[in-house]
Residue frames as a rotation matrix with the C-alpha (Angstrom) as fourth column:
UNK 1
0.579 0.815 0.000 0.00
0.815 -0.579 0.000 0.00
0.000 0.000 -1.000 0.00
UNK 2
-0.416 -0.814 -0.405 0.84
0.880 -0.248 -0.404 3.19
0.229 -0.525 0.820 -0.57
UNK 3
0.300 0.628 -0.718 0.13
0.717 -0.645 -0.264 7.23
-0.629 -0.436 -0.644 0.68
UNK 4
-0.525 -0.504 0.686 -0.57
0.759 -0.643 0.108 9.45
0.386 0.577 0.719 -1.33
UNK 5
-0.474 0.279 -0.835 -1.73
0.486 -0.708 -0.512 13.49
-0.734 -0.648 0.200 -0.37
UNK 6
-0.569 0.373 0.733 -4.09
0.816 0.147 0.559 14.73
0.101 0.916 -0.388 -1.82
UNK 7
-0.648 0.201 -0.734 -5.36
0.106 -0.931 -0.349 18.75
-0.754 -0.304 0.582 -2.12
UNK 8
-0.296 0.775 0.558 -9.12
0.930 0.101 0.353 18.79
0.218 0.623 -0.751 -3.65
UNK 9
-0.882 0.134 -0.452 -10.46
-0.082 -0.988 -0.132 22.48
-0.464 -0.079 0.882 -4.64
UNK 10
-0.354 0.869 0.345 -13.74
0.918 0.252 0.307 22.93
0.180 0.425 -0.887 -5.07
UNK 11
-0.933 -0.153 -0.325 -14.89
0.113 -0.984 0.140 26.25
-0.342 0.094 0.935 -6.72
UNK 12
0.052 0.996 0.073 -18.37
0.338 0.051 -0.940 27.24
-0.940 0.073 -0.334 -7.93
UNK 13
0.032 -0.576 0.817 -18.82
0.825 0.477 0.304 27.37
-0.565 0.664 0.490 -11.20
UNK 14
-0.865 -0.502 0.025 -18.06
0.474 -0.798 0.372 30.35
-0.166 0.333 0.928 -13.25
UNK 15
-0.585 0.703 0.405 -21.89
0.240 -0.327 0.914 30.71
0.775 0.632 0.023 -14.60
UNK 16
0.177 0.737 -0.652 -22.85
0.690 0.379 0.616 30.36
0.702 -0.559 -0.442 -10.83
UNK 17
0.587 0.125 0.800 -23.80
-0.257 -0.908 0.330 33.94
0.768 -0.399 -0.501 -8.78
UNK 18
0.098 -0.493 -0.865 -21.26
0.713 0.641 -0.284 33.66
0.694 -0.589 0.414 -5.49
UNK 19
0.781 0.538 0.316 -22.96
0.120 -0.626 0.771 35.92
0.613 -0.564 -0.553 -2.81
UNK 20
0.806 -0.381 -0.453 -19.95
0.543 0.172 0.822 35.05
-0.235 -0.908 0.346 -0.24
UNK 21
-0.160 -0.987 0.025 -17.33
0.970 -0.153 0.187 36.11
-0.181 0.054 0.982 -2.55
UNK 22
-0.152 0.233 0.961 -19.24
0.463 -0.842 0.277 39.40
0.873 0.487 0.020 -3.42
UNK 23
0.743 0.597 0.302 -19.59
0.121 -0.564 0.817 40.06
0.659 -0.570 -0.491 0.24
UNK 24
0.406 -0.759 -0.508 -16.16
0.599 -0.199 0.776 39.85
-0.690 -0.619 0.374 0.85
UNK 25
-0.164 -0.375 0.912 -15.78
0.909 -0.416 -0.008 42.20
0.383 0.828 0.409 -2.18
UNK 26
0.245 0.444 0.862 -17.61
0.412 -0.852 0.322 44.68
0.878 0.276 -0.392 -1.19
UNK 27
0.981 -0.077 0.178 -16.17
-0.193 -0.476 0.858 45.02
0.019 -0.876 -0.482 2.40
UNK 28
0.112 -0.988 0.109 -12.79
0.973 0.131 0.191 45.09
-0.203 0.085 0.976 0.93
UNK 29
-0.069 -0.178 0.982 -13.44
0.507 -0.854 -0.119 48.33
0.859 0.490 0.149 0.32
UNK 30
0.944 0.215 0.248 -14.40
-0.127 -0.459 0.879 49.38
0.303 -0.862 -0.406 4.24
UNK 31
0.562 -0.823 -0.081 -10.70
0.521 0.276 0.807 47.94
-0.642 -0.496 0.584 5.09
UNK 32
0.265 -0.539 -0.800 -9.21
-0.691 -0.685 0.232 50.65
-0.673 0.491 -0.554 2.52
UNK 33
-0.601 -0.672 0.432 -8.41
0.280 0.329 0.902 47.69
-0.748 0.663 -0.009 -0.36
UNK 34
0.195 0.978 -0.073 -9.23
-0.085 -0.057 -0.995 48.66
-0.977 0.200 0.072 -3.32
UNK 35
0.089 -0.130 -0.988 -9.27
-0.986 -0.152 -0.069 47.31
-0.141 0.980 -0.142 -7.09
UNK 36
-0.677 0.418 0.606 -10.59
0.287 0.908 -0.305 43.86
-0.677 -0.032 -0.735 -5.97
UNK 37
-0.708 0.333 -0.623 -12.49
-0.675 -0.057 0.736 43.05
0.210 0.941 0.265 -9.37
UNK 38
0.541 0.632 -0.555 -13.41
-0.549 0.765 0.336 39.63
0.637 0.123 0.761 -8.61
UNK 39
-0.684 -0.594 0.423 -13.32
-0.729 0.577 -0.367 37.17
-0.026 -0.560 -0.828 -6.15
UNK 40
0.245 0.673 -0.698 -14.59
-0.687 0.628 0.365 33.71
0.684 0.390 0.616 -5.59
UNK 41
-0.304 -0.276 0.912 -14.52
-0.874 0.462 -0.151 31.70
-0.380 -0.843 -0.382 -2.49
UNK 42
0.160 -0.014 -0.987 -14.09
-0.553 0.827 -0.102 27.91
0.818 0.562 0.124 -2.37
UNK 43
0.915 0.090 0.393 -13.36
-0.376 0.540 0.753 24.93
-0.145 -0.837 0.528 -0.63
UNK 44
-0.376 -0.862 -0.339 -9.83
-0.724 0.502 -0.474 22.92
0.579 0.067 -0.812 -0.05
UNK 45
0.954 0.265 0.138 -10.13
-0.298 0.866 0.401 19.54
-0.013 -0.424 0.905 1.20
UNK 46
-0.020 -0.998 -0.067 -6.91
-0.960 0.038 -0.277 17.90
0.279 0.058 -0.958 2.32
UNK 47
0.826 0.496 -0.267 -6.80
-0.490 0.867 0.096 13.91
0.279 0.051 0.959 2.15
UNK 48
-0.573 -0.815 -0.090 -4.40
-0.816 0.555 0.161 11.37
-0.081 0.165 -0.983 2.83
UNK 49
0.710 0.584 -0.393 -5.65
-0.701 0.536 -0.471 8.32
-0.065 0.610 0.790 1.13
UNK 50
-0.423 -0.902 0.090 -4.25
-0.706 0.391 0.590 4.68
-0.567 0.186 -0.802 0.98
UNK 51
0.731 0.665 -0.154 -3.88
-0.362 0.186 -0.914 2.64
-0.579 0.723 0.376 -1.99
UNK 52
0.493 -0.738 0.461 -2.75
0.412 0.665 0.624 0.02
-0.767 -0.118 0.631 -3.55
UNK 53
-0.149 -0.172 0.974 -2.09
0.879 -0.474 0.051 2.50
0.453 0.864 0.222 -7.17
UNK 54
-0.709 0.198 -0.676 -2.26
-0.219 -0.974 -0.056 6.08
-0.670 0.109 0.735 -8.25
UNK 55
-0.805 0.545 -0.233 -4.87
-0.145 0.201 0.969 4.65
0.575 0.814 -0.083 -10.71
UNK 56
-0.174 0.675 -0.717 -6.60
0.714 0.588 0.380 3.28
0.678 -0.446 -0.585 -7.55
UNK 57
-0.579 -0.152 -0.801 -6.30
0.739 -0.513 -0.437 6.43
-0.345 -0.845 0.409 -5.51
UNK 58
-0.979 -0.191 -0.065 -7.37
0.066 -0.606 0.793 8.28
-0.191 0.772 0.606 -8.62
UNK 59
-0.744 0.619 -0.253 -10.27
0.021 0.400 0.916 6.64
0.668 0.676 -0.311 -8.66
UNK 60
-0.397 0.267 -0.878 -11.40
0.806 0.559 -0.194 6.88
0.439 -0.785 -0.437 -5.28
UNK 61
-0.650 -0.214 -0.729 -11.18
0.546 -0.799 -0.252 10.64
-0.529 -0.562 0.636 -5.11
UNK 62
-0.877 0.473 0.086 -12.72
-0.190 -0.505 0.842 10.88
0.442 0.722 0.533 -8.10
UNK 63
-0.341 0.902 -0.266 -15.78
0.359 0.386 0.850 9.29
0.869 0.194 -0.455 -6.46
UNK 64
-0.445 -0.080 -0.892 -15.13
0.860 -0.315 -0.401 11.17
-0.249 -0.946 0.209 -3.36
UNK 65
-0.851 -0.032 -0.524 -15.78
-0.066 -0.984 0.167 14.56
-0.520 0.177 0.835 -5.11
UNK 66
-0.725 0.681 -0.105 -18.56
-0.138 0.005 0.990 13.43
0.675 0.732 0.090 -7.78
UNK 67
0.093 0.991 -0.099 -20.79
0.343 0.061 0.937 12.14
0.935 -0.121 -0.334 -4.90
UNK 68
0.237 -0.054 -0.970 -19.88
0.961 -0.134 0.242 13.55
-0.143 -0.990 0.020 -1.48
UNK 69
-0.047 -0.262 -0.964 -17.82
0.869 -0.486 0.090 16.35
-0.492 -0.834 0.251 -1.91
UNK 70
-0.890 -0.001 -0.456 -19.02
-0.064 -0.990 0.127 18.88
-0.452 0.142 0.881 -4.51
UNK 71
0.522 0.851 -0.065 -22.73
-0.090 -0.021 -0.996 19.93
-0.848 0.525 0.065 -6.12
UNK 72
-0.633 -0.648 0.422 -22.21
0.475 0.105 0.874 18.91
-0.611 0.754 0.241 -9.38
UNK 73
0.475 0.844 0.250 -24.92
0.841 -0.352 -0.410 21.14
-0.258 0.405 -0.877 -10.48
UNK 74
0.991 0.019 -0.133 -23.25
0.066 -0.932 0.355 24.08
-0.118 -0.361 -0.925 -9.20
UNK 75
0.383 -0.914 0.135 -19.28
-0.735 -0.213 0.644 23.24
-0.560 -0.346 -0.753 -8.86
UNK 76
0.433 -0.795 -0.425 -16.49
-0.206 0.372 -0.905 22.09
0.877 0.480 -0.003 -10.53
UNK 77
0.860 -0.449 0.242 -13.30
-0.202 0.136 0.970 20.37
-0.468 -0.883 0.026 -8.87
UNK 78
0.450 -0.878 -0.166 -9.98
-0.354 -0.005 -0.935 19.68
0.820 0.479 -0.313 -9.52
UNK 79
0.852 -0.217 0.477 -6.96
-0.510 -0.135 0.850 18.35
-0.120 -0.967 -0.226 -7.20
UNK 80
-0.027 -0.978 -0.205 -3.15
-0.892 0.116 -0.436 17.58
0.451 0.171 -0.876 -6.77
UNK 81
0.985 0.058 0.164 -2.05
-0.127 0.886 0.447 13.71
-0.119 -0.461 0.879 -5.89
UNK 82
0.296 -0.929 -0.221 1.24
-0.694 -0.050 -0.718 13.41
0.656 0.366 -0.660 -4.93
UNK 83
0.133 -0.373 -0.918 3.21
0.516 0.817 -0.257 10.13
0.846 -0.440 0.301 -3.21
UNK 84
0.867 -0.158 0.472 3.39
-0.498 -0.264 0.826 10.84
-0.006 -0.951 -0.308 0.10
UNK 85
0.185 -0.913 -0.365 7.33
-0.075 0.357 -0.931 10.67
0.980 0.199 -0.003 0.83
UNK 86
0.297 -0.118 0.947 7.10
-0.838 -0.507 0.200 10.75
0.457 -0.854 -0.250 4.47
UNK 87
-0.668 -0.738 -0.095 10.63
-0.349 0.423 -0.837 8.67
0.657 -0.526 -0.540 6.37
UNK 88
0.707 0.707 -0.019 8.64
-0.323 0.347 0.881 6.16
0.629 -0.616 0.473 9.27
């Protein structure tokens, strides 16, 4: 078996209105920033997943994210798998 780490982003999708990120626009401007265009708030998810593949890990997340961890109505995902090199 091995570990791999795994960093899943989950972002709403581009066509999809994102009230949170417009309310941290707009009170970027009480805190003096200003020329914030656009923002968009999300999720990170940090895993550590064992498995006997990266084909087999691959797969698991993938079914992690399609049914558990994002609307697929609403959100897209994406995410980094890398071997976990960590000395025991």
């Amino acid at each position: 078996m091995e570990k791999f780490d795994v960093k899943i982003f989950v972002r709403l999708r581009p066509s999809v209105l994102d009230p949170a990120g417009e309310a941290v626009k707009s009170a970027s401007k009480n805190l003096g920033v200003n020329g914030l265009e656009s923002i968009r708030i999300g999720k990170l998810i940090e895993v550590v997943i064992s498995s006997d593949s990266e084909k087999d890990a691959i797969s698991k997340i993938d079914l992690l994210c399609d049914r558990l961890l994002s609307n697929q109505v609403i959100e897209d995902y994406d995410y980094e798998l890398h071997l976990n090199q960590t000395i025991s």
